[in-house]
N, C-alpha and C positions, 0 to 999 in steps of 0.2 A: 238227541245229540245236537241239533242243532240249533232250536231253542237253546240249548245251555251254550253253545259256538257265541250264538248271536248277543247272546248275556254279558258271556265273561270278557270277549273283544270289544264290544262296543264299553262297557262300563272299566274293564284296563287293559286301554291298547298299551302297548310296550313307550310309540310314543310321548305319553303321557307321562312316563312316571318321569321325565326329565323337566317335567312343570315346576316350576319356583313351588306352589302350593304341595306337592310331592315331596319333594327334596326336603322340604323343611319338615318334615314330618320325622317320627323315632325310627330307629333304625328296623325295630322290630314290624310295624306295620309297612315301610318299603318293601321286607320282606317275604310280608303277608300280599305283597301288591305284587310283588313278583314270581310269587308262584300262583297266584290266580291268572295275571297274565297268560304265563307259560302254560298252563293249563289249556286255555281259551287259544292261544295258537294250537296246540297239542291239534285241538280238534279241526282246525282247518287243513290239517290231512289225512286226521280220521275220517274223515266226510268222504271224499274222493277215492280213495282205497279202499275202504271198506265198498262203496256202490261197486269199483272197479274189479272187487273181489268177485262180487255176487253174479257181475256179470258174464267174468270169465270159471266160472264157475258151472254155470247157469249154460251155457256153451261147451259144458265137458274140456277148456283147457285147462283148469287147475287140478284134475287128475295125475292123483299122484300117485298112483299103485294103494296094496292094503296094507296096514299096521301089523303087529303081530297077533293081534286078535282076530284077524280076518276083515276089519272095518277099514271102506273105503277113505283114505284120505286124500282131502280138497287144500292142498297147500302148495302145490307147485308153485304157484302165482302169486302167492299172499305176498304182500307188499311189507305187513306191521303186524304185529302180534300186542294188539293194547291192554290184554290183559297181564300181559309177564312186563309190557313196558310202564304198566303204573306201578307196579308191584316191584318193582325192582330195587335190587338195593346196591349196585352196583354201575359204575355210569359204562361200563364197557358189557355189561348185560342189557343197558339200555340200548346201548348202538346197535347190537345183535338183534334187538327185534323192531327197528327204526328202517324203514327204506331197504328191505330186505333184500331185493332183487338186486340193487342197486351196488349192498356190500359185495354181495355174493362176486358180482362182476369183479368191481375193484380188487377184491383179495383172490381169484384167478385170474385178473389181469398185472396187476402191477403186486399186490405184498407178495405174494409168492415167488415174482422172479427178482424184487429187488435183494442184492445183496445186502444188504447194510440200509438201517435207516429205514425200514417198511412202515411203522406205523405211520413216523413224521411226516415220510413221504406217500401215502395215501392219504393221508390228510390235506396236503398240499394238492395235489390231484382233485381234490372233491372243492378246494378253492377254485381252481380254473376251471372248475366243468361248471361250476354254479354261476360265476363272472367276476368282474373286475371290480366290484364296489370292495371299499376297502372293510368293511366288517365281516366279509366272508373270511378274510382271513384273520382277524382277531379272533372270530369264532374258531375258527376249523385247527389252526394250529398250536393256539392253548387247547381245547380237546386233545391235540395229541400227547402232550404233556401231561394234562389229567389222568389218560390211560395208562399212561409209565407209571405213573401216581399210584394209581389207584391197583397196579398189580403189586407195588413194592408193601402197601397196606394189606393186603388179598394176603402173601409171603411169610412176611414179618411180625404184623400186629393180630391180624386176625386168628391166630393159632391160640393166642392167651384168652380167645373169648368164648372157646370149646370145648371148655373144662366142663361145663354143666348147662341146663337146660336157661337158669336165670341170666347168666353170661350173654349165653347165645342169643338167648331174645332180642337180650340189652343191644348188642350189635348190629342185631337188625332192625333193631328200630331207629337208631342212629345211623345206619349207613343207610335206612330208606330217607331219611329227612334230608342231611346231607348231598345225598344223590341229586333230590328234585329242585333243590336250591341252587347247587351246582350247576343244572341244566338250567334252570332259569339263568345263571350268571350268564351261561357261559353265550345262550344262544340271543340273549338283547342286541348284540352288535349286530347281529343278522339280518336284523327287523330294521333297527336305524341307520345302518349302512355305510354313513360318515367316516369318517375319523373323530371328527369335530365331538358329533355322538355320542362314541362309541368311547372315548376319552373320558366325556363329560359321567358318563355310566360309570363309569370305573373308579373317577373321581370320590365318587359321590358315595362308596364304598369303601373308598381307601385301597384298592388294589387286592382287598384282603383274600381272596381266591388265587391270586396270582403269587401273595407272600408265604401264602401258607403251603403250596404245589412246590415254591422254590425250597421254601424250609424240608420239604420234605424228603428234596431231589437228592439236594446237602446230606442230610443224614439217616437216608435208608441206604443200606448196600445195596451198591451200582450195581451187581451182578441180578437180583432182584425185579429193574426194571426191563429187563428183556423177556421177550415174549417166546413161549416153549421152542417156536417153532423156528425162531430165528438161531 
């Protein structure tokens, strides 16, 4: 894992792809550069969590009581689940298994008791715990928009693709691609931090993640993007 860390960050840092020599390149291989990228960060918190796993593991705190099979489970403490989070086809199933402990806090501390506005506003909250550079919030509060997004697709669209087995594939193999592309858009601002950046990033795409979220805010029922619990 960390040979391929050392690989993929050093040959595409996020940096990088805001290179004249980048830029000018098809739109297809930027995006072949952007999900290697994303990938290669992926693993600069695979690295630390998983050791951190092992250790609190390894110490009897990640005892979690037993499954219904009677097998011990070691997930109290699990931080990321990188199997369900590559495999994902869904960017609000990726959050779920992303910095686990950390959701867990935030949705018993703040979604649950805000009235109104709990995703937007846990998302806002995970901007000022992280700090003041301004791409933490490019990042953090388009993701909250995506997740409204992407429940209103979940609702609406996703019922036409369960008629059969062929459908269903088709859906998920496009809502896996989709998704990791996504995360690459969404988390470059995070890395280069600017405005200036983070700007230039977006540019360089055309906004097209931000146009295609608004087209879709427009014309899926509102009632859609709320979350069960609110």
């Amino acid at each position: 894992m960390i040979v391929v860390f050392l690989k993929l960050t050093l040959k595409y840092p996020f940096s990088s792809y805001l290179e004249p020599d980048v830029l000018a390149k098809p739109l297809w291989f930027r995006l072949l550069y952007l999900h290697l990228a994303s990938k290669g960060h992926h693993l600069y918190y695979y690295i630390p969590w998983t050791l951190s796993d092992a250790v609190n593991n390894a110490s009897g705190f990640g005892f979690n009581g037993y499954d219904e099979k009677g097998e011990p489970k070691w997930d109290l403490l699990t931080n990321i689940n990188i199997y369900e989070l590559e495999t994902s086809t869904s960017f609000k199933h990726s959050i779920d298994n992303w910095h686990i402990q950390t959701k867990n806090w935030l949705r018993r501390i703040f979604f649950d008791r805000l009235p109104k506005g709990k995703t937007l506003g846990v998302f806002v909250v995970s901007c000022i715990w992280h700090g003041f550079y301004p791409g933490y919030y490019f990042s953090f509060v388009f993701s909250a928009f995506v997740i409204y997004v992407g429940r209103g697709i979940r609702r609406n669209i996703r019922p036409f693709f369960l008629k059969n087995k062929i459908l269903t594939h088709l859906y998920a193999v496009i809502t896996y691609s989709v998704t990791h592309i996504t995360i690459a858009y969404i988390i470059v601002p995070f890395f280069v931090l600017t405005v200036e950046s983070s700007i230039k990033f977006y540019n360089s795409l055309y906004w097209i993640g931000h146009l295609l979220t608004l087209i879709l805010i427009v014309t899926l029922p509102k009632q859609s993007f709320k979350s069960k619990s609110s």
